[in-house]
C-alpha positions as CSV (number, residue, x, y, z in Angstrom):
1,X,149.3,81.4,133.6
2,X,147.4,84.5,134.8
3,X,147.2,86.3,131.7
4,X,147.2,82.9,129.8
5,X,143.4,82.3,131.3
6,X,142.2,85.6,130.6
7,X,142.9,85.2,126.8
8,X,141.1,81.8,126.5
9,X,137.6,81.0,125.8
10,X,137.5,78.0,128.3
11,X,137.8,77.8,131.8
12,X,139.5,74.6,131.1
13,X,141.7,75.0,127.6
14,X,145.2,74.7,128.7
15,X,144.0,71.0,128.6
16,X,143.6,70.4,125.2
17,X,145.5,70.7,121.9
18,X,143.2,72.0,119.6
19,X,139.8,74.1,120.3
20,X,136.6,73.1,120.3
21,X,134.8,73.6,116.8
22,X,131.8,75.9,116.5
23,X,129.6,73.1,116.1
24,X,130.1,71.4,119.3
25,X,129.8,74.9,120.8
26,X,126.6,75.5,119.6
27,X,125.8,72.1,120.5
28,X,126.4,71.9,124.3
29,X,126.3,75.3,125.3
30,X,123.6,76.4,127.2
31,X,123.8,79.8,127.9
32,X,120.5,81.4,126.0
33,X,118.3,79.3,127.7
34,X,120.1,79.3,131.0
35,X,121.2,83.1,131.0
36,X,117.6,83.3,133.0
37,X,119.5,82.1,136.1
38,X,121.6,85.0,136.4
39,X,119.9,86.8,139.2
40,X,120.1,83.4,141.4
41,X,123.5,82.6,139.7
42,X,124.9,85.9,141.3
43,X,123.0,85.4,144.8
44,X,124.7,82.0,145.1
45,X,128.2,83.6,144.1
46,X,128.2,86.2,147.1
47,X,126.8,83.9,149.3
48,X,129.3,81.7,148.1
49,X,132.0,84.6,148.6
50,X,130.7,85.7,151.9
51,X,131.7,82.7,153.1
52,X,134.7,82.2,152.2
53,X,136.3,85.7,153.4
54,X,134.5,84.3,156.8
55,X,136.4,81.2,156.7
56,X,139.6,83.3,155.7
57,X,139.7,81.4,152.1
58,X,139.5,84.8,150.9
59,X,140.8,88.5,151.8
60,X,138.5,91.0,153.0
61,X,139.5,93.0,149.8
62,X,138.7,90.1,147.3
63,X,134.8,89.8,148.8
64,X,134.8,93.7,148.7
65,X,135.8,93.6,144.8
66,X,133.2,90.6,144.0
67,X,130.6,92.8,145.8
68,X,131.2,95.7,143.5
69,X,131.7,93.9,140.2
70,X,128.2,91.8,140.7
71,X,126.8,95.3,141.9
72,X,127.8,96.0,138.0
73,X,126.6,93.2,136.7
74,X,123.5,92.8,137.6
75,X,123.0,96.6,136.8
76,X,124.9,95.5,133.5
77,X,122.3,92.5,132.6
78,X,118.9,94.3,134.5
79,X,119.5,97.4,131.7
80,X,120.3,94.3,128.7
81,X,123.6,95.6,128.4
82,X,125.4,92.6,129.3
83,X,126.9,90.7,126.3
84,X,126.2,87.1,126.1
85,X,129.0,84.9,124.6
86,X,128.8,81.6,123.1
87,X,132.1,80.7,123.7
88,X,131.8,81.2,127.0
89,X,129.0,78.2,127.2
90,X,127.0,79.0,130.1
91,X,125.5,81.7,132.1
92,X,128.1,80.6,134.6
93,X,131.3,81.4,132.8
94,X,129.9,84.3,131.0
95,X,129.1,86.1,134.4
96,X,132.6,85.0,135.8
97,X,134.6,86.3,133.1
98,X,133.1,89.6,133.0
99,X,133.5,89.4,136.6
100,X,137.3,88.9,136.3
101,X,137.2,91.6,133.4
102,X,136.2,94.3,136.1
103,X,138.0,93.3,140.0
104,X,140.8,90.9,138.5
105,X,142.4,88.4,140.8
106,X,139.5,88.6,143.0
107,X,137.2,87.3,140.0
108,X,138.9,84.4,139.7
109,X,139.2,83.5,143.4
110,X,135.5,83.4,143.2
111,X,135.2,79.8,142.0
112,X,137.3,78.5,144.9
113,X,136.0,75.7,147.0
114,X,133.3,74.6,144.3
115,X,132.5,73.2,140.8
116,X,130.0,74.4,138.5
117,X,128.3,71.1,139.2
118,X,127.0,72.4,142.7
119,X,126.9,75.9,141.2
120,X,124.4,74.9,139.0
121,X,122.1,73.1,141.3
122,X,122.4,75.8,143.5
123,X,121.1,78.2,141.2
124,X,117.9,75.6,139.7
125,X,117.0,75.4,143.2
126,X,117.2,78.9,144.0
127,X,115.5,79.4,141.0
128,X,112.8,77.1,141.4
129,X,112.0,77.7,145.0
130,X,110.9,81.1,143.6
131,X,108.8,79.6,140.7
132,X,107.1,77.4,143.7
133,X,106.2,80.6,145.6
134,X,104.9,82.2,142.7
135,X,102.9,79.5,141.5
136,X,101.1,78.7,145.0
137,X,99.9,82.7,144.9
138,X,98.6,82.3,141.5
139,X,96.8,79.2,142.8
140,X,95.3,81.5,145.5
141,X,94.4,84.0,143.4
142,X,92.8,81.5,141.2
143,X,91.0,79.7,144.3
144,X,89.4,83.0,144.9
145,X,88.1,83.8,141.9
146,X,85.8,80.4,141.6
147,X,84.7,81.3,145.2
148,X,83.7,85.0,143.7
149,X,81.9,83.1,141.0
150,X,80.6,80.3,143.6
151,X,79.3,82.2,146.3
152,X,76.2,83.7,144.3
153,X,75.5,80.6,143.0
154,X,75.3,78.6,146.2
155,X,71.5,77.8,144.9
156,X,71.7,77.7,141.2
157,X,70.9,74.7,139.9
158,X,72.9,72.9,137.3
159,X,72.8,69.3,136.2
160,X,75.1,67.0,137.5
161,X,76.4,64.1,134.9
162,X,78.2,61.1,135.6
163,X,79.3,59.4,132.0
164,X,78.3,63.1,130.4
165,X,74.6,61.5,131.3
166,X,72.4,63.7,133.5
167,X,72.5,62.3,137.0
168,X,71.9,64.5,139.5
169,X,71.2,67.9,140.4
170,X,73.2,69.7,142.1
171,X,74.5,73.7,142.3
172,X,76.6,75.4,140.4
173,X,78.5,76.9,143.1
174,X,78.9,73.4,144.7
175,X,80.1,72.5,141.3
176,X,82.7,75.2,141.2
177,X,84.3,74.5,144.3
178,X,85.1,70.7,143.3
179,X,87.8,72.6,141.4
180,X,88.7,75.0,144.2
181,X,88.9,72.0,146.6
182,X,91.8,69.8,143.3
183,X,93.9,73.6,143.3
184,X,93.8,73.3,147.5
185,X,95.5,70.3,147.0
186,X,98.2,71.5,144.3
187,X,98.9,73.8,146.3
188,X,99.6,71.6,149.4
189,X,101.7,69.7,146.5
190,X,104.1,72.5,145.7
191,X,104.4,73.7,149.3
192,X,105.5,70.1,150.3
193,X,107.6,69.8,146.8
194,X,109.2,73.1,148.3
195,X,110.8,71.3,151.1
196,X,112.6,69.0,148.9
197,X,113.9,71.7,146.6
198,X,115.2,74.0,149.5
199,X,118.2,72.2,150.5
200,X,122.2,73.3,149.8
201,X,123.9,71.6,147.3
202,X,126.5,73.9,147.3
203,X,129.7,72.8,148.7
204,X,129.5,69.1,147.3
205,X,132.2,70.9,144.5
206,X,132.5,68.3,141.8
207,X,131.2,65.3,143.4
208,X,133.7,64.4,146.6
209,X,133.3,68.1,148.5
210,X,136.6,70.0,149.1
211,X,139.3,70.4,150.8
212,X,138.8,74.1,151.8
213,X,137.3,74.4,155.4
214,X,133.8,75.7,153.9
215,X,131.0,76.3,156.1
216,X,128.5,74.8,154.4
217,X,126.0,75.7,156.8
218,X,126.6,79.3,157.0
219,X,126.0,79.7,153.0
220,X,122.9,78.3,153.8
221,X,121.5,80.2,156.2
222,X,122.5,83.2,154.0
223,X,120.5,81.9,151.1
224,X,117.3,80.7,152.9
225,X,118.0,77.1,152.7
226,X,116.3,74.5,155.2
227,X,119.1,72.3,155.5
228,X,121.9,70.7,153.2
229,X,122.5,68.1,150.8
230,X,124.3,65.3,153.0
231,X,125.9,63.4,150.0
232,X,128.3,65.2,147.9
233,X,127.4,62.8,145.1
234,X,123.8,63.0,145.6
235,X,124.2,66.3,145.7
236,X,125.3,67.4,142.6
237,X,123.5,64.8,140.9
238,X,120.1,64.6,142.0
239,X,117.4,66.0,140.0
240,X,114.4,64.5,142.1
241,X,113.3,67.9,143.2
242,X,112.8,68.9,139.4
243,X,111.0,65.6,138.5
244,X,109.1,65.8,141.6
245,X,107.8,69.7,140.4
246,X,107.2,68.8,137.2
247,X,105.2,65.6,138.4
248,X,103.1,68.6,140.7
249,X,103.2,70.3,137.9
250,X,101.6,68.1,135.4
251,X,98.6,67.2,138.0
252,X,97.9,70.6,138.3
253,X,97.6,71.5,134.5
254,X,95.5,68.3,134.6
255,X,92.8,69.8,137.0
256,X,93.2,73.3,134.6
257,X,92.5,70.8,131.6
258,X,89.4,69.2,133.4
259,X,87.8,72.7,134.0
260,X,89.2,73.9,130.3
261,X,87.0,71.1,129.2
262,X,84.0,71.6,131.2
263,X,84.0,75.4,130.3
264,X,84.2,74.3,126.2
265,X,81.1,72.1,127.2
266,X,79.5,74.7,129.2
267,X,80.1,77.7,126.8
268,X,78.5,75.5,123.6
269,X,75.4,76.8,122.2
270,X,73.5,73.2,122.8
271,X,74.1,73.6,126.8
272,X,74.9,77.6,126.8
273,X,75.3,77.7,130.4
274,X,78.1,80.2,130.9
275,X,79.8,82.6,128.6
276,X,83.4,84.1,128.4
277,X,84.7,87.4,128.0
278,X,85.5,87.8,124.9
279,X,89.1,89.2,125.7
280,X,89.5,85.0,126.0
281,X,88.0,84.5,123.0
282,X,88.7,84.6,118.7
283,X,86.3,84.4,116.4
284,X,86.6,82.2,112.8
285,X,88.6,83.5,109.7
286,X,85.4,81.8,107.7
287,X,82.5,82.0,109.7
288,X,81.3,85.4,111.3
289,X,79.5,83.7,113.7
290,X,81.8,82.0,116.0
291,X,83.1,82.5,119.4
292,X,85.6,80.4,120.0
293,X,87.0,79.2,123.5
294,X,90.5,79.4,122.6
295,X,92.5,80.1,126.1
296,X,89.9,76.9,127.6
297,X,91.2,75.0,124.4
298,X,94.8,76.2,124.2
299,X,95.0,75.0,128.1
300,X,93.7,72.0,127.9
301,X,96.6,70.9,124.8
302,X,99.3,72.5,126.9
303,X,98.6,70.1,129.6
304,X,99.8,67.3,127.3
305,X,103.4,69.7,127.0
306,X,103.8,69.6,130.8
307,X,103.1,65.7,130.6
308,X,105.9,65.9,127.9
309,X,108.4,67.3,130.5
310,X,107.8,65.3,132.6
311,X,108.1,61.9,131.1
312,X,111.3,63.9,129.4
313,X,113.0,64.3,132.5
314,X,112.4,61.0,134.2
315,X,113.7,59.7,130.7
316,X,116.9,61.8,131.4
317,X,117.6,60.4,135.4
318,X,116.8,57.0,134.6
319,X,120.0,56.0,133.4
320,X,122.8,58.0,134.8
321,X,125.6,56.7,136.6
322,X,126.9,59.1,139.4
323,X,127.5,61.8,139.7
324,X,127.2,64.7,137.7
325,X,126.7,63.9,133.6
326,X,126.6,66.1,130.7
327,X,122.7,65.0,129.9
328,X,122.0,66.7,132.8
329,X,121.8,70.0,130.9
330,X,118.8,69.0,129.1
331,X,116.8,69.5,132.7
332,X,116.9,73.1,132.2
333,X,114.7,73.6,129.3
334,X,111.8,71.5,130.2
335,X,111.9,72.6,134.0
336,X,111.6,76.3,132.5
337,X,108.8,75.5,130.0
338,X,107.2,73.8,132.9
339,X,107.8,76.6,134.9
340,X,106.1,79.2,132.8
341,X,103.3,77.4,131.6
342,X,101.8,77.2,134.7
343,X,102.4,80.4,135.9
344,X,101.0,82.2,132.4
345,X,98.1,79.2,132.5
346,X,97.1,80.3,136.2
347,X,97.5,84.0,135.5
348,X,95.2,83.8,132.6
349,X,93.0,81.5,134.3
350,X,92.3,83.3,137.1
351,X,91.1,87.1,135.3
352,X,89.0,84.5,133.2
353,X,86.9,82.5,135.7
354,X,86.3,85.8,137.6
355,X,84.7,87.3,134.3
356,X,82.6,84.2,133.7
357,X,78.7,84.8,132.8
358,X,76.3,82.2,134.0
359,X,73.1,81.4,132.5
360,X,71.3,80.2,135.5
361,X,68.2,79.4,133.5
362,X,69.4,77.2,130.7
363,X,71.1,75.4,133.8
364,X,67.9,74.6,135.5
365,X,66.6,74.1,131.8
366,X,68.8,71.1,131.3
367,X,68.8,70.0,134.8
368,X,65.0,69.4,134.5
369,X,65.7,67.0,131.3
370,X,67.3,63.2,132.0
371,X,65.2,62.0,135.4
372,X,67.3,63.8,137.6
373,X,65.2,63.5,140.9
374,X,64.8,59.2,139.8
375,X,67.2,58.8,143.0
376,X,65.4,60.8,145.1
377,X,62.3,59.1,145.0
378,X,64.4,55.7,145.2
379,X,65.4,57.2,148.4
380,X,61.7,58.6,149.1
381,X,61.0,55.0,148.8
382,X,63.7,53.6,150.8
383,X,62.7,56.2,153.5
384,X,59.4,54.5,153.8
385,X,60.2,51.1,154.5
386,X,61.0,49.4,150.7
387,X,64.3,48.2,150.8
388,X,66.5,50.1,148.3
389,X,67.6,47.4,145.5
390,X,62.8,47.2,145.2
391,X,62.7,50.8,145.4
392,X,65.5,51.2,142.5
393,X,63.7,49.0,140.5
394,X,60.4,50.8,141.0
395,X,61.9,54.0,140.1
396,X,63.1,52.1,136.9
397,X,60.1,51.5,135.8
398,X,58.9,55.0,136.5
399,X,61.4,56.6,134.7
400,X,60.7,53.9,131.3
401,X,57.2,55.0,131.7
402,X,57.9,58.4,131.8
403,X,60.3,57.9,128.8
404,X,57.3,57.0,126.4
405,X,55.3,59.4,127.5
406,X,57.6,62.2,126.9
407,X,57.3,63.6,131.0
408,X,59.1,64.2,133.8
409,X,58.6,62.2,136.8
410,X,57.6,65.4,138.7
411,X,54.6,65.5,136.0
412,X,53.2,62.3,137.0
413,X,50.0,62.5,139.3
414,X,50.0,61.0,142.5
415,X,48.1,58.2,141.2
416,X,50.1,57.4,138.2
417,X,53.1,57.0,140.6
418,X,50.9,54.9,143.3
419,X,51.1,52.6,140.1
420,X,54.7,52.1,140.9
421,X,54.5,51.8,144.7
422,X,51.5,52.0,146.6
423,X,53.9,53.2,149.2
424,X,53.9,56.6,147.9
425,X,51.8,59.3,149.6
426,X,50.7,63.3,149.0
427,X,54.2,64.5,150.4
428,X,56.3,62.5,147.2
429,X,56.3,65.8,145.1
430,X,58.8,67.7,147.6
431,X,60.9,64.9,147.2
432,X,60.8,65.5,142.7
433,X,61.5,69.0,142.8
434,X,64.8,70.6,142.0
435,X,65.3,72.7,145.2
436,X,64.0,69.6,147.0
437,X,66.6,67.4,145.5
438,X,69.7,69.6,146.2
439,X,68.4,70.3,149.9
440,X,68.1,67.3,151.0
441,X,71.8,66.4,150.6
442,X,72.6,69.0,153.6
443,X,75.7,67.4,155.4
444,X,79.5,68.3,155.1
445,X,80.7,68.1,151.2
446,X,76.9,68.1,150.3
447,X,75.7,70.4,147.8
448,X,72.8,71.6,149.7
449,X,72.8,75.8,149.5
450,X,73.4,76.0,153.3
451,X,76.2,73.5,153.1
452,X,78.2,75.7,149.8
453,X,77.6,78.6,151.4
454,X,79.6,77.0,154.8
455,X,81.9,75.8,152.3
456,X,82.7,79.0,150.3
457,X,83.0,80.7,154.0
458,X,85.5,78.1,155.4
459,X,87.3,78.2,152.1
460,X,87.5,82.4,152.4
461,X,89.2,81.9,155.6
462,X,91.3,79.6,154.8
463,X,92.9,81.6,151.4
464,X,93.1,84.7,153.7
């Protein structure tokens, strides 16, 4: 029987009368998109090992020989001189036969006490956890370049719009951090998404456990786990930890898609507030004169890909009896996709905000258009006894003035605006300025200079 298994493709062959046809292999295997699990496939598998010579499943000698022939391995795949077979379905099976190619019996003892379905989950939360890691230091590093670009800008003016209408002004730095403040909380997000992806599933075996005394807790503590899976069937079945990321996932790319869109608007030659390197830029095969925001653009479309995933991979759970089905090896591919979009998205993103040019005046430019200040002198008003739905309508009738004359409030005279209100005095002009406007809103979250710059500084600590 020995030698009978090391001739076939399958681990499970002697079963069956005929073999299976190279369409249906190319059909369900999954080994060139899964083969990126090898690293965590092979940390599982001596963990795995350990154990078991612990528990006296296994000699001494056999985890000696499993030690050496994954030392080989690895070197064998790390130098891409490990050959890949199709027959052999997964990255699983491929790594186990070589393995039994090089130590022999001991190879085979390896699988012992589990079933590829806890194998595998093993491995996509080993694998995952790493993403996770990597992913909330690229978040950092993101965070830190908008407070590099923030912090100077504490005071620079830029409109503020509500319905992309001019509303109120407020700084550019303030501005900024609105996005620092949606990646503080995808990162909370993945941290806590973390906890749910580093439990053990290993040991669950095929979906009852096994009847091998396995200590479940040891393997891991040797892998870094928090705790285990309780249910052997929920186990090996769940996929909530991969939904959950990709759920993350999708929320972040939809904050990168919100600033991709603002820095499209922002980069246009009708505002011209900012400019890009050009290293994130292409020009036009037609037109010589174009820049074009392409990483911004290309962002902001790859959001809807993570949505994709997503919804792909609640699509795939929502149906499945227990335990363990063959559908679930269609998580893999959009969990990876997922995976390295946002990591290349928040790489990119971060070298790109830190080289972003501001055009300070054209933001003061356009803040000065639209009746920005309307709602301070509402509040000017309010501040002097007129009760606030009067002094929003004197204000409206301010601004409609000002509309056919082609002015800014701050332009009209003290008596013109006396028209409006006879409760306005001398000091009303503070209250219309720019500086004035932004100033006045000086408590916590308010966009006053003093109140970024106490922002940016709490923020600094915080990512230290």
């Amino acid at each position: 029987m020995s030698d009978q298994f090391s001739k076939k493709a399958d681990a499970w062959s002697a079963r069956f009368n005929e073999p299976v046809s190279d369409l249906v292999k190319r059909y369900t295997a999954s080994v060139f998109f899964d083969k990126r699990l090898a690293h965590v496939d092979i940390q599982g598998s001596l963990a795995h090992a350990e154990m078991l010579a612990a528990q006296n499943i296994i000699t001494a000698q056999d985890y000696a020989d499993i030690q050496r022939g994954m030392a080989q391995i690895l070197n064998e795949i790390d130098s891409d001189k490990f050959t890949w077979s199709l027959d052999l379905e997964d990255v699983h099976l491929n790594i186990e036969k070589r393995l039994t190619e090089l130590v022999g019996d001991a190879g085979k003892r390896l699988h012992t006490g589990r079933s590829r379905n806890d194998q595998v989950a093993t491995d996509i939360r080993l694998y995952l956890r790493s993403a996770i890691d990597d992913i909330v230091g690229l978040l950092k590093a993101l965070r830190l370049a908008l407070l590099h670009v923030a912090e100077p800008h504490a005071d620079t003016i830029i409109p503020g719009f509500t319905h992309l209408q001019v509303a109120q002004p407020v700084t550019f730095g303030h501005h900024l951090l609105a996005y620092v403040e949606m990646f503080g909380r995808d990162t909370e997000r993945m941290a806590d998404c973390r906890k749910r992806v580093n439990r053990l599933p290993l040991g669950a075996a095929a979906l009852a456990g096994t009847s091998f005394p396995i200590d479940r807790l040891r393997v891991a503590a040797t892998l870094g786990f928090d705790d285990v899976c309780h249910n052997s069937l929920d186990a090996v079945s769940d996929r909530d930890f991969a939904i959950e990321f990709c759920a993350a996932s999708a929320l972040l790319m939809t904050h990168v898609s919100r600033l991709s869109e603002e820095l499209v608007i922002w980069m246009s030659p009708r505002l011209g507030f900012i400019d890009i390197a050009d290293r994130f830029c292409t020009g036009s095969s037609i037109m010589p004169q174009k820049k074009n925001p392409d990483v911004p653009e290309l962002a902001r479309g790859k959001t809807g890909r993570v949505n994709g995933h997503l919804i792909a991979l609640l699509t795939l759970m929502k149906a499945q009896p227990l335990a363990y089905n063959k559908d679930n090896q269609e998580d893999k591919e959009p969990l990876f996709d997922t995976v390295d979009t946002v990591i290349d998205t928040l790489r990119i993103f971060a070298d790109m905000a830190a080289g972003i040019t501001v055009k300070a005046d054209a933001m003061r430019a356009a803040a000065l258009q639209g009746y920005a200040t309307a709602t301070d002198l509402a509040d000017y008003l309010v501040k002097k006894g007129l009760p606030f739905r009067d002094a929003h309508e004197a204000v409206a009738h301010a601004v409609r003035s000002c509309e056919q004359r082609g002015c800014d409030l701050a332009d009209l005279s003290l008596a013109e605006l006396r028209a409006f209100s006879a409760l306005i005095e001398s000091d009303v002009h503070a209250a219309l300025t720019l500086e004035g406007s932004v100033a006045a809103r000086s408590h916590v979250g308010g966009t006053a200079p003093a109140q970024v710059r106490a922002a940016i500084e709490r923020l600094k600590q915080q990512l230290q």
